[in-house]
TIPAVO-315219 format. One record per residue (C-alpha): x, y, z. Coordinates in steps of 0.1 Angstrom, whole numbers, plus 2048, in hexadecimal, padded with zeros to 3 digits. Each point is the difference from the previous one (the first is absolute). Example, Ala and Ser with C-alpha at 12.3 -4.5 7.8 and 13.67 -1.06 7.14 Angstrom:
! TIPAVO-315219
REC 87B 7D3 84E
REC 80E 822 7F9
//
This chain:
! TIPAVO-315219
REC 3AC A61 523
REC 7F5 81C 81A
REC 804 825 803
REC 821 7FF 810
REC 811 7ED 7E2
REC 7F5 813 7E5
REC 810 81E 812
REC 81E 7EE 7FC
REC 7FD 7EF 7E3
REC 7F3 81A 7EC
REC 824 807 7F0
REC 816 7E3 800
REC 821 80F 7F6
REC 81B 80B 817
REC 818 81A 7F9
REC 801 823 7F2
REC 7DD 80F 7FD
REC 803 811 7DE
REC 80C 7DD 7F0
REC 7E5 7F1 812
REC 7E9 817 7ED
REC 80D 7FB 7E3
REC 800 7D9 801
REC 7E5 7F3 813
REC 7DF 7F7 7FC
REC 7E4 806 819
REC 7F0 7E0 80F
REC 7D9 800 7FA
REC 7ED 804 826
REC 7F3 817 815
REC 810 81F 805
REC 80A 818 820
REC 7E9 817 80B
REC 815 817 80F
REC 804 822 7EC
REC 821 801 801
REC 804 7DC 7F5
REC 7E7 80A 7E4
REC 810 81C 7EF
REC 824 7ED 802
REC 7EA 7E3 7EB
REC 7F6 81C 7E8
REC 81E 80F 7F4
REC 812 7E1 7F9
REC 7E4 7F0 7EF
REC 804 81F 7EE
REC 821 7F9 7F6
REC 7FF 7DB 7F8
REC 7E4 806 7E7
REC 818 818 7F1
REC 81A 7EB 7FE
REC 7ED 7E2 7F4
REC 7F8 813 7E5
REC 822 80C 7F5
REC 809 7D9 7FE
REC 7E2 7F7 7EB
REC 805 81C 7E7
REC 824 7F7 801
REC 7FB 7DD 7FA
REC 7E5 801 7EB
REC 816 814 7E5
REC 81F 7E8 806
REC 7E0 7E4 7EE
REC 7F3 819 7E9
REC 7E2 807 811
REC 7EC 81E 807
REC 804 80F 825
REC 7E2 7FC 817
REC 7E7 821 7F8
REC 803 801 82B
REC 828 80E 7FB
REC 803 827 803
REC 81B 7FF 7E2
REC 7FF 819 7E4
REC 802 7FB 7E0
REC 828 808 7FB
REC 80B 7ED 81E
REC 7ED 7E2 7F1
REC 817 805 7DC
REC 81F 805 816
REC 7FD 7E0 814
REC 7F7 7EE 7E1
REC 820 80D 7EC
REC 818 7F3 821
REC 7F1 7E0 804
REC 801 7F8 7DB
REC 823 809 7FE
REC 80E 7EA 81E
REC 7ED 7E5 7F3
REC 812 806 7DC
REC 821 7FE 80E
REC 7FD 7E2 817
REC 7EE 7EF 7E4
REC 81E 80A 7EA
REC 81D 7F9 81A
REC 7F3 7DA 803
REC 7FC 7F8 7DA
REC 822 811 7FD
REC 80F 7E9 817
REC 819 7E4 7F1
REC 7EE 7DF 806
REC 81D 7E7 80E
REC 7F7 7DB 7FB
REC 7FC 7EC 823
REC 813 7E0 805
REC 7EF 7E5 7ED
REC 7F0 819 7E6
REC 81C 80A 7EC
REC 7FD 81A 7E5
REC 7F3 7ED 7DE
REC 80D 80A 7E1
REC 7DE 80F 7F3
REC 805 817 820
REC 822 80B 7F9
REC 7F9 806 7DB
REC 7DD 813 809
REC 816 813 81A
REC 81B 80B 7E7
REC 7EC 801 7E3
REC 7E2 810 810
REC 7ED 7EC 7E5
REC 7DE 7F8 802
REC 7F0 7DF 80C
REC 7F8 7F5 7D8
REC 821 807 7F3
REC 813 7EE 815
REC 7E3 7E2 803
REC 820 7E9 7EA
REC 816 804 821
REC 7E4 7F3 81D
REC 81C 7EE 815
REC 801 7E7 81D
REC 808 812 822
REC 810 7E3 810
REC 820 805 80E
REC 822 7F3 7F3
REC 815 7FA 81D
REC 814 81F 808
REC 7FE 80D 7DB
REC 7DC 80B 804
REC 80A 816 824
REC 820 812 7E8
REC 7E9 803 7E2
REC 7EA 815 81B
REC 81E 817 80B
REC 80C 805 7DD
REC 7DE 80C 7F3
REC 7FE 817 822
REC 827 80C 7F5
REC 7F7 803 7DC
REC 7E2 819 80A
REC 813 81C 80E
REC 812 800 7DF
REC 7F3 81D 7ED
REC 800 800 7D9
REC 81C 80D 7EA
REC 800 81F 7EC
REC 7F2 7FA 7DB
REC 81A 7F5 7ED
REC 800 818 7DE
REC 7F1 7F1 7E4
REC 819 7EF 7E5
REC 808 811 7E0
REC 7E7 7F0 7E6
REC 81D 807 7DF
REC 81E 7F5 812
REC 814 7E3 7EC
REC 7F8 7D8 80D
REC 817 7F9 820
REC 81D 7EA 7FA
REC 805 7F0 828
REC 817 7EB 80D
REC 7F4 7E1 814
REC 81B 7FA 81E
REC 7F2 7E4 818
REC 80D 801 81E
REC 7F6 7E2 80E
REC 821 7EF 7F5
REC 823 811 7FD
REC 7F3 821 809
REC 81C 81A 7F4
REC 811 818 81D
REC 7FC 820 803
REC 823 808 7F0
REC 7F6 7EA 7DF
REC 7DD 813 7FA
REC 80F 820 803
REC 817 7F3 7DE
REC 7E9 7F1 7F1
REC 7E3 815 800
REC 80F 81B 7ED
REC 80D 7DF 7E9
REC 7DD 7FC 7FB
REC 7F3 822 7F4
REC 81F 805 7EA
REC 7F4 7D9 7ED
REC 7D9 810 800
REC 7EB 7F8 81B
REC 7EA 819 80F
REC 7F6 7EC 81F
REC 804 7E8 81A
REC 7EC 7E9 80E
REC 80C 7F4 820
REC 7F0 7DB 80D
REC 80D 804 825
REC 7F1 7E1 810
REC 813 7FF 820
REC 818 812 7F7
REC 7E5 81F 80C
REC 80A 80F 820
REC 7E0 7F8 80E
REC 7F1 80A 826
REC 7F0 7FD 81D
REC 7EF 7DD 7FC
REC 80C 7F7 7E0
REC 826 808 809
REC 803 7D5 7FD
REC 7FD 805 7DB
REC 821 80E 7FB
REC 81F 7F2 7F4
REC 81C 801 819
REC 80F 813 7E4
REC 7E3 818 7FB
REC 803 822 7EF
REC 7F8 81B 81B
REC 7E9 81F 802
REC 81E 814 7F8
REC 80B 7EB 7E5
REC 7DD 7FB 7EC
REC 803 82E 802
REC 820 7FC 7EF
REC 7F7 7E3 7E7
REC 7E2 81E 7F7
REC 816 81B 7FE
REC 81C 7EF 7E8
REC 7E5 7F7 7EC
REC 7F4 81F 7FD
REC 823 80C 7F7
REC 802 7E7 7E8
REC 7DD 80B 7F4
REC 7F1 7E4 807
REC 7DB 7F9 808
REC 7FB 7EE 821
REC 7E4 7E4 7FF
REC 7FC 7EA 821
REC 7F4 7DB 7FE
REC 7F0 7F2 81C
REC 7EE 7DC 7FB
REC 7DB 7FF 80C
REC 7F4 7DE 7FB
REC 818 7E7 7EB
REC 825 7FC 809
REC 7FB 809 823
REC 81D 7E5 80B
REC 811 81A 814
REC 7EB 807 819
REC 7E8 7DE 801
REC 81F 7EE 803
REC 7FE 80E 821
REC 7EF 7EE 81C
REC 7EB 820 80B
REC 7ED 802 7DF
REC 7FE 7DE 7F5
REC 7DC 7FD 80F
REC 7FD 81A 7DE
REC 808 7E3 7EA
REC 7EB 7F9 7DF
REC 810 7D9 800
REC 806 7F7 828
REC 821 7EF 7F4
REC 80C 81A 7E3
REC 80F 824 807
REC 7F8 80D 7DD
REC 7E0 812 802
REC 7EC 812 81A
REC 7DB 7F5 80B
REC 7EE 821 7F6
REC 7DF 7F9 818
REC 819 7F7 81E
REC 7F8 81B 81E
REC 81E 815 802
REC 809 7F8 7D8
REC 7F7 821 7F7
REC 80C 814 822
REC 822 7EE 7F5
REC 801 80C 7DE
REC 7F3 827 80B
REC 81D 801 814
REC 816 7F6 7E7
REC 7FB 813 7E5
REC 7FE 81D 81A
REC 823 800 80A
REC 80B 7F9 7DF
REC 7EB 821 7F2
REC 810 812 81B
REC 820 7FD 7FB
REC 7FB 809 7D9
REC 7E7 81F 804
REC 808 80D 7DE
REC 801 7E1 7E7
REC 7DC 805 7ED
REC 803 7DC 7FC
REC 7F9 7E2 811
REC 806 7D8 7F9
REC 7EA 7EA 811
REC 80C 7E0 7F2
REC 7DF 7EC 801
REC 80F 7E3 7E8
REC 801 7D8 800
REC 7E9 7FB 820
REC 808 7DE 803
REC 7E2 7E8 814
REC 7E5 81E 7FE
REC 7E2 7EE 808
REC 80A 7E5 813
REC 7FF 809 826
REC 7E0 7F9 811
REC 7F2 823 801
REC 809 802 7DC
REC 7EA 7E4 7FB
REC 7E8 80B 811
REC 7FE 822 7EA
REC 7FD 7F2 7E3
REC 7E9 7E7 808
REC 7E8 820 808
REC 80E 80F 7E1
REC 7FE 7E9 7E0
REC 825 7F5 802
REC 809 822 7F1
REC 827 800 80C
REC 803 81B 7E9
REC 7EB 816 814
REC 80F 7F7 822
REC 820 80A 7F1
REC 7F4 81F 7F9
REC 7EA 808 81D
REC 824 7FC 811
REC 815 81A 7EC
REC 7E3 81B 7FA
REC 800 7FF 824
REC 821 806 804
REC 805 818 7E4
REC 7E2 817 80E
REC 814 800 821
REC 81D 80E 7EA
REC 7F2 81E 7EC
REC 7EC 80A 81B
REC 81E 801 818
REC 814 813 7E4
REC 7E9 80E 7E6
REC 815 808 7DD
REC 80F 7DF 808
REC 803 7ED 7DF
REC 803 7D7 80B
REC 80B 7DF 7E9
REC 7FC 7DE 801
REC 80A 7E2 7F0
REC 7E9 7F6 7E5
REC 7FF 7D6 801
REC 7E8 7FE 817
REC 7E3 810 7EE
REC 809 7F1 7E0
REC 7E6 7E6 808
REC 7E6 816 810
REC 7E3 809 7EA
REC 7FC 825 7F4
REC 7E0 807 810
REC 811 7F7 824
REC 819 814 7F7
REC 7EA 820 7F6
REC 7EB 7FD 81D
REC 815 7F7 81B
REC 80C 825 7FE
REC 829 7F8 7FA
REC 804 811 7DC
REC 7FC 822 811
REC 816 7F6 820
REC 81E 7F2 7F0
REC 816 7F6 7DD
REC 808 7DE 7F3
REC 822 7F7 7F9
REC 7FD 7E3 7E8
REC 820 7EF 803
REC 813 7E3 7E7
REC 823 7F6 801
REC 804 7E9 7E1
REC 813 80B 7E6
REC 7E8 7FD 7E6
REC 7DE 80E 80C
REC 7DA 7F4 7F3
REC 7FB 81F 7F8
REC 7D8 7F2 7F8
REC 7FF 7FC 826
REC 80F 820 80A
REC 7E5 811 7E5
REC 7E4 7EF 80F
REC 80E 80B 827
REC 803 825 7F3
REC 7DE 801 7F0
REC 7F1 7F2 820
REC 80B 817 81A
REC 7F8 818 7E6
REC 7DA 7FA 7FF
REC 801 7FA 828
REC 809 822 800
REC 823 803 80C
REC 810 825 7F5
REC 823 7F1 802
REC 815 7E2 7F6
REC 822 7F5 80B
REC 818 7E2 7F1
REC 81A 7EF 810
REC 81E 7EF 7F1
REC 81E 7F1 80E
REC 824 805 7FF
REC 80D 7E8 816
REC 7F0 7E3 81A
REC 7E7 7F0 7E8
REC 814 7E4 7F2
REC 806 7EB 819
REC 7FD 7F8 824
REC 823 7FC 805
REC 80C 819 7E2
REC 824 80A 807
REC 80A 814 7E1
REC 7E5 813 7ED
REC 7F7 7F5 7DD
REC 800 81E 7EA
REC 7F2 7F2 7E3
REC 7DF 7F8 80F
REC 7FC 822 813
REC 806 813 7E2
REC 7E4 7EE 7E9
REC 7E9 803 823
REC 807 824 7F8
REC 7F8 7FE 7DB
REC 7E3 7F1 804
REC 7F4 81B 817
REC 80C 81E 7E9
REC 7E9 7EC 7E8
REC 7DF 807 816
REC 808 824 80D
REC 800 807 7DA
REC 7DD 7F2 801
REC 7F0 815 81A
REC 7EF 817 7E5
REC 7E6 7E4 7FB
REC 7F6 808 824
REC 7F0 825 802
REC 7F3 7FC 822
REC 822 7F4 813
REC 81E 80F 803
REC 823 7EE 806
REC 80B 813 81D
REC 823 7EA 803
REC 816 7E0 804
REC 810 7F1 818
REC 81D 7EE 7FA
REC 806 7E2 817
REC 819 7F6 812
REC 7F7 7E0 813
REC 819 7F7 81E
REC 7E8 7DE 80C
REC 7E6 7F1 7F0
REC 7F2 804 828
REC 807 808 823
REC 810 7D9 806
REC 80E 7FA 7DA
REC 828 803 7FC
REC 810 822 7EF
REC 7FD 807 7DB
REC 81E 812 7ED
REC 80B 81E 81B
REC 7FA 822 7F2
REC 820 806 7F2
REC 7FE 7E3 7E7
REC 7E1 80E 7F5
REC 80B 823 7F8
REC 80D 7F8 7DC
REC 7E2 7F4 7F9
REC 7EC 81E 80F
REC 816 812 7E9
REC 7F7 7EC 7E4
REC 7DA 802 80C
REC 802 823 807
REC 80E 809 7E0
REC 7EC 7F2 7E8
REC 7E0 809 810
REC 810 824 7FC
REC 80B 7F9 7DA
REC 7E2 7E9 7F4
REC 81A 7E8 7FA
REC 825 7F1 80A
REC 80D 816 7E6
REC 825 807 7F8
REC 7FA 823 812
REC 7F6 7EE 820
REC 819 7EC 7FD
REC 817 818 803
REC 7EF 813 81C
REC 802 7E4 817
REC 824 7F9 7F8
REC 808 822 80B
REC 7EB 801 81F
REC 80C 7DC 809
REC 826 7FA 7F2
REC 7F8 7E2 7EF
REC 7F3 7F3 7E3
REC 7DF 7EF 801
REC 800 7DF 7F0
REC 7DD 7ED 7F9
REC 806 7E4 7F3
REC 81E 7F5 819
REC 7E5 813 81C
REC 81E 815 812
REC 80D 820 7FD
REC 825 7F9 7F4
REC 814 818 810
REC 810 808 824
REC 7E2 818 804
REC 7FD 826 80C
REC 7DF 7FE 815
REC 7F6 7FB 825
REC 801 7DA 80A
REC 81A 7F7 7DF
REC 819 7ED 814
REC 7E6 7EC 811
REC 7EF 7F8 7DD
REC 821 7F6 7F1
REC 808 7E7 81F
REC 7DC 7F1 7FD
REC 803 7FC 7DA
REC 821 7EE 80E
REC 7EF 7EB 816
REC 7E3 7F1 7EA
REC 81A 7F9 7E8
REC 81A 7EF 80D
REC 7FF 7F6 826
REC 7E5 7E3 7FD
REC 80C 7F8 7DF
REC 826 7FB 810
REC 7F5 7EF 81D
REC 7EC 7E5 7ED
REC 81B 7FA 7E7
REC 816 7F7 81D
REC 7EC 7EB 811
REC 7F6 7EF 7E0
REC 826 7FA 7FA
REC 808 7DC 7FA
REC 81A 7FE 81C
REC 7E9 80E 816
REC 7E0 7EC 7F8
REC 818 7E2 7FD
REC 818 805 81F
REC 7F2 818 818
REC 7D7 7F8 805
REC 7EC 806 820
REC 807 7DD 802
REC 825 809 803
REC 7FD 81F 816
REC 7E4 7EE 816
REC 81F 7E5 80A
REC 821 816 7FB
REC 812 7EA 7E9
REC 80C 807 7DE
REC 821 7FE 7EA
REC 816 821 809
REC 80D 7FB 7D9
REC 7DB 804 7F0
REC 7F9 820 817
REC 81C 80F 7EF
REC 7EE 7FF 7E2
REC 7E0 81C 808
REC 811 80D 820
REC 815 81B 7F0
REC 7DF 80E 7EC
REC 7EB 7FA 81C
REC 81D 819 814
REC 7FF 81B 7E2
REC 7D9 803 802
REC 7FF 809 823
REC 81E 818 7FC
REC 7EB 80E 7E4
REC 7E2 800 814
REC 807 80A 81F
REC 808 822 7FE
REC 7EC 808 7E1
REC 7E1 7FB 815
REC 80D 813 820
REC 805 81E 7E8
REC 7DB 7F6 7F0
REC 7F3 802 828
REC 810 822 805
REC 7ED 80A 7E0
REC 7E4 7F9 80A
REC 807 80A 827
REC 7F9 825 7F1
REC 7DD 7F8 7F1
REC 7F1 7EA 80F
REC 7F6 7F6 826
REC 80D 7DB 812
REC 7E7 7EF 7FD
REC 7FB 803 7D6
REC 826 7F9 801
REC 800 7E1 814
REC 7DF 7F5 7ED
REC 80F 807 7E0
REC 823 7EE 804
REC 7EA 7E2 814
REC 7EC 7FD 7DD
REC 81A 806 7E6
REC 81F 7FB 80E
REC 808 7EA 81F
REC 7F2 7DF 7F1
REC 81D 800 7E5
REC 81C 80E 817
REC 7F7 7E8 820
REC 806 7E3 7EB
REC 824 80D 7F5
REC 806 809 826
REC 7F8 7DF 807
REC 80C 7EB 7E7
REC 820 812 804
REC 804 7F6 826
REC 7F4 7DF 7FD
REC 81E 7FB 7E4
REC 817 812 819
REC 7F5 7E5 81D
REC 806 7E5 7E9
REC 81F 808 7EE
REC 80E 801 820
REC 7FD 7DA 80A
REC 814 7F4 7E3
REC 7E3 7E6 7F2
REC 7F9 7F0 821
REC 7E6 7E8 802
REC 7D9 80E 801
REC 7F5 808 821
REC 7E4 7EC 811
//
């Protein structure tokens, strides 16, 4: 390269001379010889040394390193470049853990992420809940957005703490997953309610919850609304009654697996019954459950999370595959599930006091139980409907949870829907010895110092579950709430409560025929009276006719199938056959208008399909089929 290149190649930037000094680098070569030339060289070779060493002083503090001893800095500008740097690098540091990780398509959020990300539990303690990532067709992309929803939800206030000398609950159980009462019938009966005894209600919504955003498909068409669960609290607190919510976490979860958006969330592929708890999005789903639920009740100190029969646990494939990395210990996946969920709860709301049904951890060792955390997270509520208890059992059960360390213990009864499936009319007799037997083991509860009964819950079944055909509607099972309510209040069915409950309800209770004689005073009466009715005499009227000898011998299918018979021997059961449905007829469009002011459709229509239309679509029929024929004057068969 000769002379005449370097002169122009000496700075190879264009543009502005000061940024030109400031960002280029001399090329190595021969320099000008010209003086002017020269000193131009001087003074900005001056200037780029300075600012190279501005840079390396900077830089070298941004690493941590001592600046160059060639840099002119003092001492306090040193310190002060130091402090800046640190700082920005604090704050960008901070702003990028901060930031909410989103799962990419493909990598949904596990469940161990969501737990660790609600929990904010360490790595060890939530080793039990190490899930597969894989996604589950579009449940895995919602379980995402829910978690992402659920995180701008701050926590509720703390919830005071629970007066430790206030008297045992008495609560009434009203599942609404069947027959679920309207609005106008809970604000009578609640009051009802507190007048018998009860302190309480525990309110099994199912889908009967007004439920949101992307669980809205969970709701009845009937559902109560936001509105309507604020005034459900309020009467309840006029009534002074205590509020507790129930919201199913694991078993009994036919509601909303049922559904074809969660049943990838299964436990059994083909059953509905119980939720897979290492499914991605099983726990996201129950979060935002319980969330809405807590919500809308953001004064009840209590909370219900079901947690009972868990039908099929341990039989999906990923269950499997637990417990085959976990000595079979079912127990302990149960519980890894529910701990998880109850931690969710209290640290959400803390104060929050939650229950859960006790017959799944009947089995489960003690030792799983003291270590997998649960006794300080939640209370059992050890539940029996018989009417005569094993009271050995119910010892044993008490004096476990006991050494497990649970503080509190709850019992559950019932007082109607634990007889039968199909129960129509509730059988006193039993319900009341159910409640005998229990008086029998809260006198007991001095032989455990260390556990306190805290309450009871008297239940009031409505289905057996979410598919299974109504039990006895609520008001056939108010007498013998009364009756329940009463004696638990009295120690016994004595004369005295006797009396009280013929005063409250306008009729007399009778145990051994299993009614309350009498027109009745209380709420829902007439519709008890027309049931009582019904049981008693409809099916029993309609078989005796069709069992009549004329009928069975004259009128058969066989007859009707052909339309032939003898006009003389339908004159024989044609006249009763005419008085039944005159009887009939407008009883039960009177019994409909009844219930028209408690109940919604569909419980109507479901109740009169079960209990009613079988018996009066055969008289309706057998009644036009004897018009069509009587009118052809015993003409031959038809072919």
């Amino acid at each position: 390269m000769g002379a005449s290149s370097l002169k122009k190649g000496i700075w190879r930037c264009e543009g502005d001379q000061d940024k030109q000094r400031s960002f280029c680098s001399p090329l190595r070569g021969e320099m000008e010889q010209d003086s002017v030339r020269e000193a131009q060289e001087k003074e900005h070779s001056e200037r780029l040394v300075s600012s190279r060493l501005a840079w390396a002083t900077g830089a070298a503090l941004f690493f941590g390193k001592e600046p160059c001893a060639e840099s002119m800095l003092s001492t306090r500008l040193v310190t002060l470049l130091r402090v800046v740097v640190f700082t920005l690098v604090v704050a960008v540091v901070f702003k990028l853990v901060s930031r909410p990780r989103l799962a990419l398509p493909g990598n949904e959020l596990s469940l161990a992420s969501s737990i660790r990300f609600w929990n904010k539990k360490s790595e060890k303690e939530q080793e039990p809940w190490k899930q597969d990532a894989r996604p589950v067709g579009g449940v895995a992309q919602e379980v995402k957005e829910q978690v992402e929803s659920l995180a701008k939800v701050e926590k509720l206030q703390t919830l005071p703490p629970l007066d430790p000398n206030a008297p045992p609950l008495k609560v009434v159980h009203l599942d609404l997953k069947g027959a679920a009462p309207k609005m106008k019938y809970l604000e009578q009966i609640f009051p009802l309610f507190s007048s018998l005894g009860a302190t309480g209600v525990l309110l099994e919504y199912e889908d009967m919850f007004p439920y949101e955003g992307d669980l809205q498909l969970l709701r009845s068409p009937y559902a109560y609304s936001a509105e309507d669960i604020k005034t459900i609290r309020n009467l309840a607190k006029l009534s002074n009654l205590q509020v507790i919510p129930l919201v199913q976490v694991f078993g009994h979860l036919e509601f909303v697996l049922k559904h074809e958006k969660y049943t990838e969330l299964r436990e059994v592929e083909a059953y509905p019954n119980s939720l897979n708890p290492h499914a991605p999005g099983a726990q996201a789903l129950i979060q935002a459950m319980v969330i809405q639920v807590m919500d809308q009740h953001p004064d009840s100190p209590w909370l219900h999370i079901g947690a009972d029969e868990v039908f099929g646990l341990g039989e999906s494939q990923d269950s499997k595959n637990w417990l085959n990395n976990n000595v079979g210990d079912v127990g302990k996946m149960f519980l890894n599930h529910v701990v998880a969920v109850a931690r969710f709860i209290v640290e959400r709301r803390p104060g929050i006091h939650l229950l859960m049904w006790d017959d799944m951890m009947r089995q489960i060792s003690a030792s799983s139980l003291k270590e997998s955390g649960l006794p300080s997270l939640a209370s059992p509520v050890i539940w029996f409907y018989a009417a005569e208890l094993n009271l050995k059992k119910i010892d044993q059960l008490i004096s476990k949870y006991q050494e497990v360390g649970f503080k509190d213990v709850w019992f559950a009864s019932a007082f109607k829907g634990a007889s039968c499936i199909y129960q129509r009319v509730t059988p006193l007799s039993k319900h009341l010895t159910n409640h005998l037997s229990w008086l029998k083991v809260m006198k007991s509860m001095s032989k455990y110092p260390s556990i306190s009964f805290r309450g009871i819950v008297l239940t009031g079944w409505q289905r057996y579950d979410h598919f299974a055909v109504l039990c006895e509607l609520l008001p056939v099972g108010i007498p013998s709430l009364a009756v329940c309510l009463k004696t638990l209040e009295h120690g016994a069915f004595s004369g005295k409560a006797q009396m009280e409950i013929q005063n409250l309800l306008g009729c007399s209770i009778k145990i051994e025929e299993g009614i309350c004689k009498g027109s009745g005073a209380f709420s829902g009466s007439e519709v008890y009276n027309m049931v009582l009715k019904i049981d008693k005499e409809l099916q029993k009227q309609t078989e005796e006719l069709m069992n009549d000898k004329r009928v069975r011998g004259s009128f058969t299918n066989y007859h009707r199938k052909y339309n032939f018979a003898n006009p003389r021997d339908l004159a024989f059961f044609t006249n009763k056959l005419e008085k039944l449905l005159v009887h009939w007829e407008p009883f039960l469009q009177n019994f409909r208008t009844q219930m028209e002011t408690m109940f919604f459709p569909d419980t109507i229509e479901e109740w009169m399909d079960e209990n009613v239309n079988e018996h009066m679509d055969k008289l309706r029929k057998m009644a036009a089929d004897a018009d069509q024929i009587g009118k052809l004057k015993g003409r031959p068969k038809s072919q």
